[in-house]
C-alpha positions in Angstrom: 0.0 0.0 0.0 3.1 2.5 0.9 4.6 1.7 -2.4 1.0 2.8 -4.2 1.1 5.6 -1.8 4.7 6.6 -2.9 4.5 6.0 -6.9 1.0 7.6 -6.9 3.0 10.9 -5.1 5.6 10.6 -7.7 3.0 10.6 -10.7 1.5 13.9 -9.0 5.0 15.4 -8.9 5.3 14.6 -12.5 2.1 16.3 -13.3 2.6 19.5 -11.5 5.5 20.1 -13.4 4.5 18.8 -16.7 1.3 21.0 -17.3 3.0 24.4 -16.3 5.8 23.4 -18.5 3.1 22.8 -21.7 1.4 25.9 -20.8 4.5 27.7 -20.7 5.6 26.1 -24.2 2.3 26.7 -25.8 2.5 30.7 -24.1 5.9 31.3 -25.4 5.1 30.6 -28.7 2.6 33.5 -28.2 5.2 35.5 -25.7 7.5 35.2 -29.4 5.3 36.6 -31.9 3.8 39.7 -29.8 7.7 40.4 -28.7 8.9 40.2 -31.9 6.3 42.1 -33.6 6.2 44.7 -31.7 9.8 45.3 -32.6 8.9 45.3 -35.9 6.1 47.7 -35.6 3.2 45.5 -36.1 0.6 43.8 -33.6 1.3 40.7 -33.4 -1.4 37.6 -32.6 -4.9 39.7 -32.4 -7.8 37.7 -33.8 -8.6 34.9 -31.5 -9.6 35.6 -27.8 -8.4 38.8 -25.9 -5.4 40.1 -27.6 -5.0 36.9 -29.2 -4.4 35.3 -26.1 -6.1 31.9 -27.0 -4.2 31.9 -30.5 -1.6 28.9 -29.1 -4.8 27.0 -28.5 -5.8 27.4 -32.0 -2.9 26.2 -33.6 -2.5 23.2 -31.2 -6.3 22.4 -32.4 -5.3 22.7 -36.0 -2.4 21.3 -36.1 -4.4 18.3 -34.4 -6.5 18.2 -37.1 -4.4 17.4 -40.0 -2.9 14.7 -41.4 0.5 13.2 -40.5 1.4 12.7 -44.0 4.2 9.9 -44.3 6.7 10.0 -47.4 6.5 7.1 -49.8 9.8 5.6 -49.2 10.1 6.6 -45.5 11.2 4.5 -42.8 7.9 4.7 -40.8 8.9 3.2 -37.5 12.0 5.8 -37.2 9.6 8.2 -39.1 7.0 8.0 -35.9 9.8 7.5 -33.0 12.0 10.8 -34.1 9.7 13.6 -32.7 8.7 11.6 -29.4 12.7 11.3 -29.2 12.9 14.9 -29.5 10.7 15.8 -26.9 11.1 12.9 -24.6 14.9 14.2 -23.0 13.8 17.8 -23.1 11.0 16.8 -20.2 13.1 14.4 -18.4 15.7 16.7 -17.8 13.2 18.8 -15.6 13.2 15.7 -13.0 16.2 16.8 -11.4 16.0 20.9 -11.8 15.2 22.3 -8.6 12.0 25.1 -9.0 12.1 26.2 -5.5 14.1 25.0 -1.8 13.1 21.3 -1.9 10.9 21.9 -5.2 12.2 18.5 -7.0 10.9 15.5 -8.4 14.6 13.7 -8.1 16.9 15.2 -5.4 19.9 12.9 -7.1 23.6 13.3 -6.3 24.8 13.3 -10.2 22.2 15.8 -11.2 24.3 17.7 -13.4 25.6 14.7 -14.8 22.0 13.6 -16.0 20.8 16.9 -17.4 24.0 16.8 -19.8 23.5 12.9 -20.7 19.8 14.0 -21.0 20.5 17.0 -23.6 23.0 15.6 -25.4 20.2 12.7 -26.2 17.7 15.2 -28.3 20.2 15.0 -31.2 18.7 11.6 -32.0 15.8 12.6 -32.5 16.4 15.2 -35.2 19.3 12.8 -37.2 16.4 10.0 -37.0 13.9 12.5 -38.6 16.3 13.5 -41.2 17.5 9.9 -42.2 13.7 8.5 -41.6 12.0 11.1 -43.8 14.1 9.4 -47.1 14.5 13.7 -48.4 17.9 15.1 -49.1 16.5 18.2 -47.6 15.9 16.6 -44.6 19.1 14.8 -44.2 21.1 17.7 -45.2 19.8 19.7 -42.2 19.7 16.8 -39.9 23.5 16.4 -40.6 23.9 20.0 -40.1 22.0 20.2 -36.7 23.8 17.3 -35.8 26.6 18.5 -36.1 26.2 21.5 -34.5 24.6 20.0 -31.1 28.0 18.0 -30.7 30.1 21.3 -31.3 28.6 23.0 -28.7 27.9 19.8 -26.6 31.8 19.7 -25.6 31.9 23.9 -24.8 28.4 24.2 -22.5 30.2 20.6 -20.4 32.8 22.2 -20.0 31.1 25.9 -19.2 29.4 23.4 -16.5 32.1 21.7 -15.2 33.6 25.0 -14.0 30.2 25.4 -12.1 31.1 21.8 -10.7 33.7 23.3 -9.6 32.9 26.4 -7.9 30.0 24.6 -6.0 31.7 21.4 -5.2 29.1 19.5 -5.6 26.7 18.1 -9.1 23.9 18.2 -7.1 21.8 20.2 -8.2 20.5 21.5 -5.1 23.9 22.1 -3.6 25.0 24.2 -7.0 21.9 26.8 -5.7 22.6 26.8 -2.2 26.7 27.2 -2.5 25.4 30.6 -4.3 23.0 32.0 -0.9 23.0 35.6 -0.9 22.9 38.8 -2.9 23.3 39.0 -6.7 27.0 39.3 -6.4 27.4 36.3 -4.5 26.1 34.3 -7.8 28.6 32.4 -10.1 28.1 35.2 -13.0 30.2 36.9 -11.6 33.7 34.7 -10.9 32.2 32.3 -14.3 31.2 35.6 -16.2 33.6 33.8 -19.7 32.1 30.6 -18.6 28.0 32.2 -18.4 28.8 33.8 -21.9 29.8 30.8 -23.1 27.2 28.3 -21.9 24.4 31.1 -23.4 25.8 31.0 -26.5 26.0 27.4 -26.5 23.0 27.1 -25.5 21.6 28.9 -28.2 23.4 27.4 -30.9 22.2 23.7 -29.1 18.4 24.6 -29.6 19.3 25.7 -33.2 17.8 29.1 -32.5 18.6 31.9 -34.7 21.5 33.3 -35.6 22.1 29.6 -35.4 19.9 28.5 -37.0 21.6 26.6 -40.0 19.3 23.6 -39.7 16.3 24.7 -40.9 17.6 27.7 -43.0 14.5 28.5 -44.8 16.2 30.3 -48.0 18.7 27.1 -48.1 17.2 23.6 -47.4 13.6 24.3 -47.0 12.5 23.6 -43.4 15.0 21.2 -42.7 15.0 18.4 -40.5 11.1 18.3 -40.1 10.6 19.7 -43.6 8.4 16.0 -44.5 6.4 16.4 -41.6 2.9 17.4 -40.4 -0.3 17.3 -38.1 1.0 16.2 -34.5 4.3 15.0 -35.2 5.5 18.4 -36.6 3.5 19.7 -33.5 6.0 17.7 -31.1 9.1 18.9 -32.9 7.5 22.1 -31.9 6.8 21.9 -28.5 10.5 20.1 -28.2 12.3 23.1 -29.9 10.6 25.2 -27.3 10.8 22.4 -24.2 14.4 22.8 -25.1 14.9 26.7 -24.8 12.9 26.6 -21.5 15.0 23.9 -20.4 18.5 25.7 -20.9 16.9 29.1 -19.6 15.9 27.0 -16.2 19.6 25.6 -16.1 21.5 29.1 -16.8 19.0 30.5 -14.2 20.4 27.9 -11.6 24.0 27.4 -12.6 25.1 31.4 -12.8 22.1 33.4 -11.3 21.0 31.8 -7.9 17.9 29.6 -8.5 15.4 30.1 -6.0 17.3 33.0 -4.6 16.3 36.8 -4.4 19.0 39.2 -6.2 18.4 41.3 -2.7 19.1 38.2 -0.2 21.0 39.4 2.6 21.1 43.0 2.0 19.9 44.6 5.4 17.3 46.8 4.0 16.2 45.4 0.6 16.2 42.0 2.1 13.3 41.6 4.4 10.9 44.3 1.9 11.4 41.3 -0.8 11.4 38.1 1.7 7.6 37.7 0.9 8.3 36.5 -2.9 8.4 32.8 -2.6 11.4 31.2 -4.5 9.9 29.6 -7.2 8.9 33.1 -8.5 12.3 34.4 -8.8 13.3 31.0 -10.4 10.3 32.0 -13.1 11.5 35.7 -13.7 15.2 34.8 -14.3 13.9 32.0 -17.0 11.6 34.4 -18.2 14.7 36.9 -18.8 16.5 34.6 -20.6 13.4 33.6 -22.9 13.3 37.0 -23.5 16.8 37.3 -25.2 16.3 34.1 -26.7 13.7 36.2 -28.7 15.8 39.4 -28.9 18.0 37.5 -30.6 15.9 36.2 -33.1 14.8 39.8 -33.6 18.0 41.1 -34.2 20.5 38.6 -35.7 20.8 37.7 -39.3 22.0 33.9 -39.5 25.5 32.4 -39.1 27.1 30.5 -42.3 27.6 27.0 -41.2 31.4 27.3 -40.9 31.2 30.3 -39.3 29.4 28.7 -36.5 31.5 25.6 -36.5 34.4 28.2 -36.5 33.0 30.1 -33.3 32.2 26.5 -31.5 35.8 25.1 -32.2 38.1 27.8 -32.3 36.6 30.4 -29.8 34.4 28.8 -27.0 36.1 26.3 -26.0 39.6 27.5 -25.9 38.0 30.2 -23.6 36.6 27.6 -20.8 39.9 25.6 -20.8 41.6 28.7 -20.0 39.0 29.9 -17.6 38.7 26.7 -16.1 42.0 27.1 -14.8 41.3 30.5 -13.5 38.8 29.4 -11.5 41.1 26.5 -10.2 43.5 29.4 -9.3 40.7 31.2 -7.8 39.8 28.2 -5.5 42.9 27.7 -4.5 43.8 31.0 -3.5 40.0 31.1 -1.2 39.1 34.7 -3.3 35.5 35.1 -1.4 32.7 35.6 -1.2 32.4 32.5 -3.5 35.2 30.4 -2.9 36.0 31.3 0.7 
């Protein structure tokens, strides 16, 4: 009965972080095109419900509603089991991401070290669709975002091992808690090479723009998921976005704090903000990050592809080997307030 009890208090844990995280995918699709818009001068999503708000809901619907076409000569068992292994890793992930003190499906040891075997398992997913979908299209960008993923694969693990190091720990958890206090006290701050480079990494790893090479519209159509439709280009969807939400939520607890307020344990702006409950500031620093995620694609035209393999290989992760060693100085000398 205890073990019913337990697995049925799991399921709910799974649940309460699950919906939110739809809803949020669903609302940042919206969150994207009203952003961007208005930096283009138009109004974005206006039609359906107030302001558009119910226009995610409407696509969902419609995109529920067609057919999932499958190409003549496509491998359909690979052809069905690439978008659920897109998806699939990006919502696993979350079972060991802490949302608040205590707020954690998993409280495991070797966090870290799941969240970057977890990540670096989405890249199945979009070499499967490529190779599944029998389109040179397809494979071309499949190859491309393949490639890509691993590049920046090697620069955000090491970008996270110098958090490792700071905190002492890969619990997750622990990585929050060795950053308690005020904004300054964060790893931003002694990892600032190290947070540049795990953004951009993680940028380039969702195949955002300017990174976007993988489905460079004017190039190779749409590409990896340029043979699909209906729901299983709806999951590719919601995984791309899973995905950004997912590195946001990491970057949020690696450099800036997790669950902690920028103004803990500053005399006077420290008790006037100790009524926001962790989980809040967790959601405004992912939030912030979604936003530049957007900015981005606002502002940036898109990389050439050796450009990006350029930047990957011969910028980012020279720049964490040497700043990894910094921060091995750093530890060993005890420079506080973070490694005192």
């Amino acid at each position: 009965m205890s073990a019913l009890i337990e697995l049925g208090w799991i399921v709910a844990k799974i649940v309460a972080l699950i919906v939110p995280l739809f809803v949020a995918v669903a609302y940042m699709t919206y969150a994207e095109r009203k952003v961007i818009s208005s930096m283009q001068l138009r109004r974005g999503p206006n039609r359906v419900g107030w302001h558009g708000l119910l226009q995610p809901i409407a696509d969902a619907l419609k995109l529920l509603m067609k057919e999932v076409v499958l190409p003549q000569n496509a491998n359909r068992f690979l052809f069905v089991l690439a978008p659920m292994l897109s998806i699939m890793p990006a919502l696993a992930a979350w079972a060991v991401l802490p949302v608040g003190d205590g707020l954690v499906i998993a409280d495991i040891n070797a966090g870290l070290l799941y969240v970057l075997a977890m990540t670096s398992m989405g890249v199945y997913g979009i070499i499967l669709a490529g190779w599944a979908s029998n389109s040179k299209y397809a494979l071309l960008g499949a190859l491309r975002a393949g490639a890509q993923v691993v590049s920046y694969e090697i620069a955000m693990g090491f970008a996270l091992v110098g958090v490792l190091m700071a905190a002492g720990s890969l619990n997750m958890g622990e990585i929050v808690r060795a950053q308690e206090g005020p904004i300054w006290n964060w790893f931003w701050l002694p990892l600032l090479p190290l947070f540049v480079v795990y953004w951009i990494s993680g940028v380039a790893e969702t195949n955002r723009l300017p990174f976007d090479v993988a489905e460079g519209e004017s190039e190779i159509v749409a590409g990896f998921h340029v043979e699909y439709s209906g729901m299983a280009f709806a999951i590719f969807f919601l995984a791309e976005y899973a995905n950004m939400i997912l590195i946001s939520g990491l970057a949020a607890i690696m450099f800036l704090g997790g669950w902690y307020s920028p103004f803990h344990g500053i005399p006077l702006l420290g008790p006037l903000f100790s009524w926001v409950p962790g989980i809040a500031w967790f959601a405004l620093k992912v939030c912030f990050f979604l936003f530049l995620y957007i900015w981005f694609r606002g502002t940036f035209p898109r990389y050439r592809y050796d450009q990006i393999m350029r930047l990957g290989w011969k910028v980012l992760i020279p720049v964490t080997v040497v700043w990894l060693i910094v921060v091995a100085g750093m530890i060993l000398a005890e420079i506080g307030p973070w490694f005192s």
